[in-house]
Each structure stands twice: as structure tokens, then as C-alpha cells.
ZAVO-144880 format. One line per 10 residues: number of its first residue (from 1); their letters; for each residue x negated, y negated, z negated of C-alpha. Coordinates in steps of 0.05 Angstrom, whole numbers. Layout:
// ZAVO-144880
NUM) A) X,Y,Z ~ ...
//
This chain:
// ZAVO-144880
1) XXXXXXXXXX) 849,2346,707 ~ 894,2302,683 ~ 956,2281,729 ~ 1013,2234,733 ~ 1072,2242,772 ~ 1118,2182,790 ~ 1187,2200,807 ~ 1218,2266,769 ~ 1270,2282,820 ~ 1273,2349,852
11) XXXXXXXXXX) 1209,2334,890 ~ 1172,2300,830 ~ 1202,2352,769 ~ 1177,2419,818 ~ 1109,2384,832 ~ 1098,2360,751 ~ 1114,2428,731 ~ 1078,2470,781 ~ 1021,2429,759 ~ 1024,2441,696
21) XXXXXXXXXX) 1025,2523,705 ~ 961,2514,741 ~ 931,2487,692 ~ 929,2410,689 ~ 952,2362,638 ~ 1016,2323,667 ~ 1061,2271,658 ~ 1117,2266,693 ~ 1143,2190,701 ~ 1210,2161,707
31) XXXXXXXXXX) 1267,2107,702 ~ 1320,2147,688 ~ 1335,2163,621 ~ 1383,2217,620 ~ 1324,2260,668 ~ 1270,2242,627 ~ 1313,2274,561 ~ 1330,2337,591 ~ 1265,2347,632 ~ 1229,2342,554
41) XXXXXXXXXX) 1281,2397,534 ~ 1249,2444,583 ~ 1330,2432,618 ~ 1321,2426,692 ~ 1377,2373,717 ~ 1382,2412,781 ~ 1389,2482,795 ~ 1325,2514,828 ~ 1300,2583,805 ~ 1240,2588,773
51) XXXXXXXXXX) 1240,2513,748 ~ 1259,2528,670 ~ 1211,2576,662 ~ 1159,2536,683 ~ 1168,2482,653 ~ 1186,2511,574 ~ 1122,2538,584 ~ 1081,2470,602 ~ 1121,2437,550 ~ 1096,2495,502
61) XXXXXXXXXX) 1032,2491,521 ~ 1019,2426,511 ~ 996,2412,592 ~ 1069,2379,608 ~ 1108,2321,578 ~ 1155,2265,604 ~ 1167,2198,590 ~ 1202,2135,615 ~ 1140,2089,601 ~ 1092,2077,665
71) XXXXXXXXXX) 1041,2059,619 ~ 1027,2130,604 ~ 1002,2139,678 ~ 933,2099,649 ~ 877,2152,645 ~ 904,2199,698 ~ 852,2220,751 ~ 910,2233,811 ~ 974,2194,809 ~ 1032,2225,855
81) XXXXXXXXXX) 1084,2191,884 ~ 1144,2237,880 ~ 1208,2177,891 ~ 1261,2190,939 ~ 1267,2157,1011 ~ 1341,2158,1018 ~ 1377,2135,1089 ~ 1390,2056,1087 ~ 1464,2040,1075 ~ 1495,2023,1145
91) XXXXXXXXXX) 1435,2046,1178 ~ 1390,2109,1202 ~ 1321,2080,1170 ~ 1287,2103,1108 ~ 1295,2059,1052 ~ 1226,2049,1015 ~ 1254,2014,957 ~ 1231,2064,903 ~ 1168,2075,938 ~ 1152,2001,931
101) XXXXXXXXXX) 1176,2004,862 ~ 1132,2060,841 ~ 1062,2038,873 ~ 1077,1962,840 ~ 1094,2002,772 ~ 1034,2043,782 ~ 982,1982,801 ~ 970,1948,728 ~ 947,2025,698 ~ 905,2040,753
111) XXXXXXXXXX) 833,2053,748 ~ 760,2049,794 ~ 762,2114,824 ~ 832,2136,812 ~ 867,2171,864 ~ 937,2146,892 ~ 973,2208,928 ~ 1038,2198,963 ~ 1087,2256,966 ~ 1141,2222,984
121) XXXXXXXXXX) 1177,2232,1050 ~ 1165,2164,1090 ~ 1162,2131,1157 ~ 1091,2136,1203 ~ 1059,2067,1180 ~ 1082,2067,1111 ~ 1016,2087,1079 ~ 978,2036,1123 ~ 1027,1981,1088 ~ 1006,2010,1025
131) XXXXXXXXXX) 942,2023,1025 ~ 917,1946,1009 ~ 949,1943,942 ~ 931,2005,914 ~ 849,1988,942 ~ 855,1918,919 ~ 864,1954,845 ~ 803,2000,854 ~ 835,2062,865 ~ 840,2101,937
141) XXXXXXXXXX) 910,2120,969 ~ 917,2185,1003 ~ 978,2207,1035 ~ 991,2282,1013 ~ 1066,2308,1057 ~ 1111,2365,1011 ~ 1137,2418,1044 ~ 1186,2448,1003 ~ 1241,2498,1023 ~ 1300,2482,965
151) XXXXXXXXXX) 1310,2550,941 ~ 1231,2564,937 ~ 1209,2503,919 ~ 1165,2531,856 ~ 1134,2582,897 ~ 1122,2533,961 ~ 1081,2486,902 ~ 1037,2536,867 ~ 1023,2581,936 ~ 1034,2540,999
161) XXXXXXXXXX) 1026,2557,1070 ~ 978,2496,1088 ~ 964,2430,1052 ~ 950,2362,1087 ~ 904,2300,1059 ~ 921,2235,1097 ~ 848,2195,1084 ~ 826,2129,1095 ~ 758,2129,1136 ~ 681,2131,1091
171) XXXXXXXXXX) 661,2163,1036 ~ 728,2147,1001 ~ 762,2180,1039 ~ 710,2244,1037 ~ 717,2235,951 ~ 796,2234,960 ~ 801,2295,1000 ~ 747,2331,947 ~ 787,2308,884 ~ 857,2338,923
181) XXXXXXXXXX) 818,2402,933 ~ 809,2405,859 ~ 871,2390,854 ~ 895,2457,885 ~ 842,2492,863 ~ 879,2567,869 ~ 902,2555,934 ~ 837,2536,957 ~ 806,2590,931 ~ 853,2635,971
191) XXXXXXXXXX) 826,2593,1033 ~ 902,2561,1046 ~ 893,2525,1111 ~ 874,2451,1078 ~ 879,2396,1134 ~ 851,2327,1129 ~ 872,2273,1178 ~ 885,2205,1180 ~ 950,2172,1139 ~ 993,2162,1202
201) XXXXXXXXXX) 980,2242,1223 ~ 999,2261,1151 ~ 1058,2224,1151 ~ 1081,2246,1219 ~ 1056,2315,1197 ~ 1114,2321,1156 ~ 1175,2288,1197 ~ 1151,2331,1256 ~ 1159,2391,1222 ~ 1231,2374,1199
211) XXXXXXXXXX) 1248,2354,1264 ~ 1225,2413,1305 ~ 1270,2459,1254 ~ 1329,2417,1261 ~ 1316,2420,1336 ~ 1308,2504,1331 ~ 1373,2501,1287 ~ 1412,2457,1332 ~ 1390,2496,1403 ~ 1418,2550,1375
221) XXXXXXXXXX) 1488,2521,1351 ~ 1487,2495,1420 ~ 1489,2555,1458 ~ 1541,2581,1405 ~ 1578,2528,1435 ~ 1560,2559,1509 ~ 1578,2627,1480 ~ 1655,2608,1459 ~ 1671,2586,1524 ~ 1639,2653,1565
231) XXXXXXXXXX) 1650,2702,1514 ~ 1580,2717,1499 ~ 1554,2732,1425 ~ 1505,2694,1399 ~ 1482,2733,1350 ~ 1454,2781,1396 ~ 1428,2716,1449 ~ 1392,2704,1385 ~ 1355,2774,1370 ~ 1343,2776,1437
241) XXXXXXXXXX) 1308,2709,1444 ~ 1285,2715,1386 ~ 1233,2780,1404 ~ 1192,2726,1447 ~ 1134,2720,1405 ~ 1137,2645,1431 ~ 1206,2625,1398 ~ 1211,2676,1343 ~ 1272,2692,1305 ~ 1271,2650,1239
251) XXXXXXXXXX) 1322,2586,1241 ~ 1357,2623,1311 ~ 1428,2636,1257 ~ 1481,2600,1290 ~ 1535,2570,1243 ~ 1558,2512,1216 ~ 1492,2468,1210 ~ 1439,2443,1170 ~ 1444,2396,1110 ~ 1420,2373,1044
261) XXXXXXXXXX) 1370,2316,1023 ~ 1319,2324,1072 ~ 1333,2354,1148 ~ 1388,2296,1165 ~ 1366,2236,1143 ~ 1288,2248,1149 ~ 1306,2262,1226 ~ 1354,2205,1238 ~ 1302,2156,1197 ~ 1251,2190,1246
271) XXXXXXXXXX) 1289,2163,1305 ~ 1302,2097,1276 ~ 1219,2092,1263 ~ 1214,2115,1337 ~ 1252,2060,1357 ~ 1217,1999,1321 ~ 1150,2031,1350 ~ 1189,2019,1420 ~ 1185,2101,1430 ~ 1268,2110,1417
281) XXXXXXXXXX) 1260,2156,1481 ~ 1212,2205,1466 ~ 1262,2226,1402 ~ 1322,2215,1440 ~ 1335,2284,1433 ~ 1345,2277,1354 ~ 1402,2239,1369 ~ 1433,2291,1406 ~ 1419,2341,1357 ~ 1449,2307,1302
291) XXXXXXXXXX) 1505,2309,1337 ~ 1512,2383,1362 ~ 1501,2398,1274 ~ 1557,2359,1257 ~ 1600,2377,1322 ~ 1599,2457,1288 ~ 1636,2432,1230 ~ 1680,2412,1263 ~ 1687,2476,1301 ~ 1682,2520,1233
301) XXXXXXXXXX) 1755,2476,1213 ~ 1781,2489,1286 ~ 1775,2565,1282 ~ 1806,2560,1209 ~ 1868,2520,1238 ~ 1873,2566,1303 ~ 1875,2627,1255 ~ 1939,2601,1218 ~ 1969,2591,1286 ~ 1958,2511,1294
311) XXXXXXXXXX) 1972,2483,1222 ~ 1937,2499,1151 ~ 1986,2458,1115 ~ 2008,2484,1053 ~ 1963,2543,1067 ~ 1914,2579,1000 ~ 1838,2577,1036 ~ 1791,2606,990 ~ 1720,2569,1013 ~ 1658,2607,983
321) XXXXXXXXXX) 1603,2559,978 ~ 1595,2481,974 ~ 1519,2475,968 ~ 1483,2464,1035 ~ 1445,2527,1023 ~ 1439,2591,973 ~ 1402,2588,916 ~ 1411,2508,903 ~ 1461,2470,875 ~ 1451,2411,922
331) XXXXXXXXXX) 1513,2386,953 ~ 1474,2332,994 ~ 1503,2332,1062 ~ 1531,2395,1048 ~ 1569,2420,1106 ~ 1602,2470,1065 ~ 1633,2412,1018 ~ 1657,2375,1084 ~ 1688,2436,1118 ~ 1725,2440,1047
341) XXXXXXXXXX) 1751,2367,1051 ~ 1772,2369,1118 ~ 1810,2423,1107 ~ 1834,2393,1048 ~ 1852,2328,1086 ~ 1895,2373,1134 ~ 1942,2393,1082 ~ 1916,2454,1054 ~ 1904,2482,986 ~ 1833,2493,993
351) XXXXXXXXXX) 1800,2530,923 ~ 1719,2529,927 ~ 1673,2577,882 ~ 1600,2577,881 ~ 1538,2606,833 ~ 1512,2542,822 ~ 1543,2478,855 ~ 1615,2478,827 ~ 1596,2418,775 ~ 1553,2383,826
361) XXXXXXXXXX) 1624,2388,884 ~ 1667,2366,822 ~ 1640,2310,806 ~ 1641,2284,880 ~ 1704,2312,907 ~ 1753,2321,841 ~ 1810,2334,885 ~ 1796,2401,896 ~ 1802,2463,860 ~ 1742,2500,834
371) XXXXXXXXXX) 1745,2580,802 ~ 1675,2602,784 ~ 1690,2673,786 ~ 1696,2692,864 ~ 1751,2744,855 ~ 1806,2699,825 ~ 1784,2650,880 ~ 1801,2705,928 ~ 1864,2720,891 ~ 1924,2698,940
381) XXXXXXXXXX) 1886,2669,997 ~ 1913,2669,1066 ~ 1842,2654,1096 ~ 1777,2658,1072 ~ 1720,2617,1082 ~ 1643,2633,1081 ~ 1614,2572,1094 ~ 1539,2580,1039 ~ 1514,2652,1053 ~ 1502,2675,979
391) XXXXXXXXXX) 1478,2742,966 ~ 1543,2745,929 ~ 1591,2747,989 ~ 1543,2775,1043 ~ 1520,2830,1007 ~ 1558,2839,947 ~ 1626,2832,972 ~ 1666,2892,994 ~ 1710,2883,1054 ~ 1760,2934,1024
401) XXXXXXXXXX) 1761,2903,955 ~ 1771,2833,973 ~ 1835,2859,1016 ~ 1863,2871,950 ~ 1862,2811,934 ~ 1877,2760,988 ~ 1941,2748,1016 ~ 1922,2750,1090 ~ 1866,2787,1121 ~ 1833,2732,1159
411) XXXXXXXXXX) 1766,2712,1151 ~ 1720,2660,1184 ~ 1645,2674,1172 ~ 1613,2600,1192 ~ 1542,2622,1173 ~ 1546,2696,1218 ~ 1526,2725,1155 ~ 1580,2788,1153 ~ 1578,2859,1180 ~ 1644,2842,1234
421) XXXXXXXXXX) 1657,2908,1249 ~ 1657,2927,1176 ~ 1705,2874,1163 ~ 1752,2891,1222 ~ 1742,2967,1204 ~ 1781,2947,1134 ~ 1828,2912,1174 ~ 1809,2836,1172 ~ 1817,2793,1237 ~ 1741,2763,1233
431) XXXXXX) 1722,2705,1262 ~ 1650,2676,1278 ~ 1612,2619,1296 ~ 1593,2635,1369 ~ 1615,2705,1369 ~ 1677,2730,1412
//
């Protein structure tokens, strides 16, 4: 089949790609020059593993080009919409403005019987709004919700856990939901859970999800916050907790909170949606969540200060990380990159390494100092950081070797992602997040 894919961002680059491997013909669509270039080159602008490989090879193959001109859309059976929904300046709403953008693009090199499928992250209603336009040109919107996991984001495309169609009503809708299956043909044939519904359940499909794992993140930074004052260890309220086949483990790691492009801002546009539907209070909660994430940033600085007995002036901290999670280089929101500044802003010396996000933390905070190589980081540090829980400083970092290296043996773990006793057994005074 052949596809087009409007928006090559991370969502819209991983989704053109992945389609391609599969075996459609793609084009991936969009403004930005500079993207478009390197995306041609087979030279993903962001760092996501599996990404290059896929796409040299649809590039190779013939199945996957990109361009800047919308015009090549015309003749695609399936257009996706893959544009960002970023928060609104000044406010906690989504801003649809390259939604709009794409779908008024998109209308002039539509067809009769083309297929209009949203992947873009957007408020309940939006599709409804939509829907009109894209009918009035012949074609049939569906809404069709990504759930990627930065990190696995190739992997969640080609094999996904469940995939949901948000149809209009009729026979168009049936045909929609038919040409989608197609669409996905492997993971159909591996009978992944495919779930039709109505637009505003697919939209909310997606929000919901985000919400509930901010809400499982945030509980549990919560009662890290009960822990500190009663002495209690989290870690172990967690595994404990966490054997209840009703809660489960996964997203119980208390630390210094969630991040990035999506979990923030899709739950604080979620509330503001809530709140022009006149439901504010049944997401109240959100609020409150949002708050308890960025309240453990806070707390991750506090230990940091308390640990150089009240000041960090003038003070070498070594910070390893600044994405917002391993394997990405996405500093979005990163609370790694703000537990950096702030410490910065106190009057330390604060040096930050990182596999993959150094460039990305550069560009946005200069003022600090980046080493790519974690050792010389280390070298001369009177505290150490771990505030992105790479494999390379929870499992490949020796206690007893980095103690050669650091001036003082402190370390603050904000993601609970260290053997403590190993660290205290070579001598370190370790701190956690929630952990006495």
C-alpha cells in the first residue's frame, strides 16, 4: 500500500520508517528542511535505537523517501498525521496549530476513498472538529492513538501491544477500520488486540493511558516523600506492593520524576480539556500529581546541598545523565537537565556526561560543562549525581573504581538505580530518593 506520513518528527520519522520495513511504499512529509535532508541520508535527527537501520534500508529499497512538497501525498491510500501537539505558551492546553496546518495541507491532494489517520496526540473533540473537512474532500478521517515508549519506539511500531481505530459511524467507518487492518497486516496476523471505537474513545484512549502512568509514577514519589519523614524505604514499600497482582510492579521506581515530550504536557493539556468540558474535578488529581513530579526535583537538589553540609557553592558535582530517560537523547522536560541547572544556579560547578544527549543539553543550557567520557567527568568530583539510569552507571560502573577517581565519596542516586550497600561497602555515603 502506498502511505504518506505528515509530520517527520520523532513520532512521524519512527512511524514512516517502520512502515516502510513492513513493506509499504512511504513518504514521509515535512516543512522543515534541515529534517527532510538528513532523514533522505538515512541520518536520524534524534537518537532512538534501531531508527538508522531501518530506515538506510527503506531508503535502499526503494519503499521510503522524504520530501518537503505536500503534493507528493496525492495517490497515497492512508495519509497519517504524525505533527506535534505542544503545550500552549502561558497555558496548560494543547496547541493544534500544526494539526490544523497539516489536514489544510493535506485537503487539495486528497482523494474519494482515501483514508485520513490521525496519530497525533490531541484533546477528546479534536477529531469531531476535523472530521468535516477531511469528508467534505471525499476522503474518511479515522483517529489512530501511538503508543510509543521513547527508547522502543521502533519495536512498539512494527509489534505493538494493541492498536485502536477511532471510526465515524456506517459503512465508512467499517471500510476505514478494514484498510487500517491492512495497514498492520503482521500484527494482525499475530491477532494483536485491534480495538475499534468511536473518535472521542480513541482520543481519550490515549491521554488516559498517559495519565494513569503519571498517576502510578507520582503515588509512588509520594510515599517516598512519606518514607523520608518515618524512615521507611521505599524501595522495598515498592516490591512489596508491587507483588499485588492488582498494582503490579512496573512504574512503582521512586526518584526524581517523569519527563520528556509526552507524560507532562499531554496530562496538564488533559486537565485543561477537562476543564472546558466543565469536568476540571474529576482530573483534579492531575494537578496534584504534577506537582508531587516536580516537588522530587526539588528534593534530589536538597539531598545534594545537605550532603555538602548546607552550601554547594564552589563545589565539582559530576551529574550523569541529562536526557529524561536512557536510551534517548531527548532533553524535553528533562528532570535530569533541571536538577543540573539548579545546582548550577546555586553556585556549583556542575560537569554533565551522557551517551547520547550531551549536544541536545548544549545547545539549551551552554553554561555548563559537558565530558563525554564518564570517567574524566568523575575525575575530581566531590558529589556525584545519577539523575538518567543508563546501563552505563547502574551496571557498568564499579563502586571501587569510581572512588579513584572522585574527590569525595558521596553519591546521590535520584533514580534508586544502585546496589546501596555495595556502594557503602566501598566506602561511599549513598543517598536515595525515599530510602533512609
Amino acid at each position: 500500500m502506498r502511505l504518506s506520513v505528515i509530520g517527520c518528527g520523532y513520532l512521524g520519522a519512527v512511524h514512516a520508517a517502520a512502515m516502510a520495513s513492513i513493506g509499504h511504499d512511504v513518504v514521509g512529509i515535512d516543512v522543515d528542511v534541515r529534517k527532510i535532508a538528513s532523514l533522505a541520508q538515512g541520518r536520524a535527527p534524534f537518537f532512538e535505537p534501531g531508527l538508522e537501520e531501518i530506515l538506510t534500508q527503506g531508503i535502499e529499497s526503494g519503499r521510503l523517501s522524504f520530501t518537503t512538497d505536500m503534493a507528493q501525498a496525492a495517490g497515497a491510500a492512508v495519509h497519517f498525521i504524525g505533527v506535534g501537539t505542544p503545550q500552549q505558551a502561558g497555558g496548560y492546553a494543547a496547541d493544534l496549530t500544526y494539526v490544523n496546518a497539516a489536514v489544510d495541507g493535506l485537503l487539495p491532494y486528497l482523494s474519494e476513498g482515501d483514508i485520513v489517520a490521525g496519530k497525533s496526540t490531541v484533546p477528546v473533540g479534536t477529531a469531531a472538529t476535523l472530521a468535516p473537512r477531511v469528508h467534505e474532500a471525499g476522503a474518511t478521517l479515522v483517529w489512530n492513538p501511538e503508543f510509543l515508549r521513547e527508547g522502543w519506539a521502533v519495536q512498539d511500531t512494527i509489534d505493538p501491544d494493541r492498536l485502536v481505530a477511532g471510526v465515524p459511524s456506517g459503512s465508512k467507518g467499517d471500510r476505514a477500520a478494514d484498510v487500517l487492518r491492512e495497514v498492520y497486516h503482521p500484527s494482525v496476523a499475530k491477532e494483536t488486540p485491534f480495538i475499534v471505537t468511536d473518535y472521542a474513545t480513541a482520543e481519550l484512549v490515549k491521554v488516559a493511558a498517559n495519565a494513569f502512568l503519571a498517576t502510578k509514577i507520582s503515588f509512588i514519589n509520594a510515599m517516598a516523600e512519606i518514607a523520608e519523614v518515618t524512615g521507611a524505604d521505599v524501595t522495598q514499600l515498592a516490591d512489596a506492593i508491587g507483588h499485588d497482582a492488582r498494582i503490579g510492579r512496573r512504574f512503582l521506581g521512586a526518584g526524581i520524576g517523569f519527563g520528556g515530550g509526552c507524560l507532562p504536557k499531554d496530562i496538564r493539556a488533559f486537565s485543561a480539556r477537562a476543564e472546558e468540558l466543565g469536568r476540571g474535578e474529576s482530573v483534579a488529581f492531575l494537578r496534584e500529581m504534577d506537582a508531587i513530579n516536580l516537588r522530587r526535583r526539588d528534593r534530589a537538589v536538597e539531598l545534594v546541598v545537605n550532603a555538602l553540609g548546607g552550601s554547594v557553592f564552589k563545589k565539582n558535582i559530576t551529574v550523569l545523565g541529562a536526557a529524561f530517560k536512557p536510551h534517548s537523547d531527548d532533553i524535553r522536560d528533562s528532570p535530569a537537565l533541571d536538577v543540573a541547572v539548579r545546582l548550577h544556579g546555586l553556585g556549583a560547578w556542575v560537569t554533565i556526561t551522557d551517551p547520547a544527549a550531551i549536544e541536545n543539553a548544549r545547545r539549551i543550557h551552554p553554561q555548563l560543562a559537558y565530558v563525554e567520557d564518564r570517567d574524566e567527568a568523575l575525575r575530581g568530583a566531590d558529589v556525584v549525581v545519577v539523575v538518567t539510569e543508563w546501563d552505563e552507571y547502574r551496571h557498568q560502573l564499579s563502586p571501587h573504581h569510581a572512588a579513584g577517581l572522585v574527590n569525595g565519596r558521596i553519591i546521590v542516586d535520584g533514580r534508586n538505580c544502585l546496589d546501596a550497600s555495595a556502594w557503602r561497602g566501598a566506602g561511599w555515603t549513598y543517598y536515595g530518593m525515599g530510602r533512609p
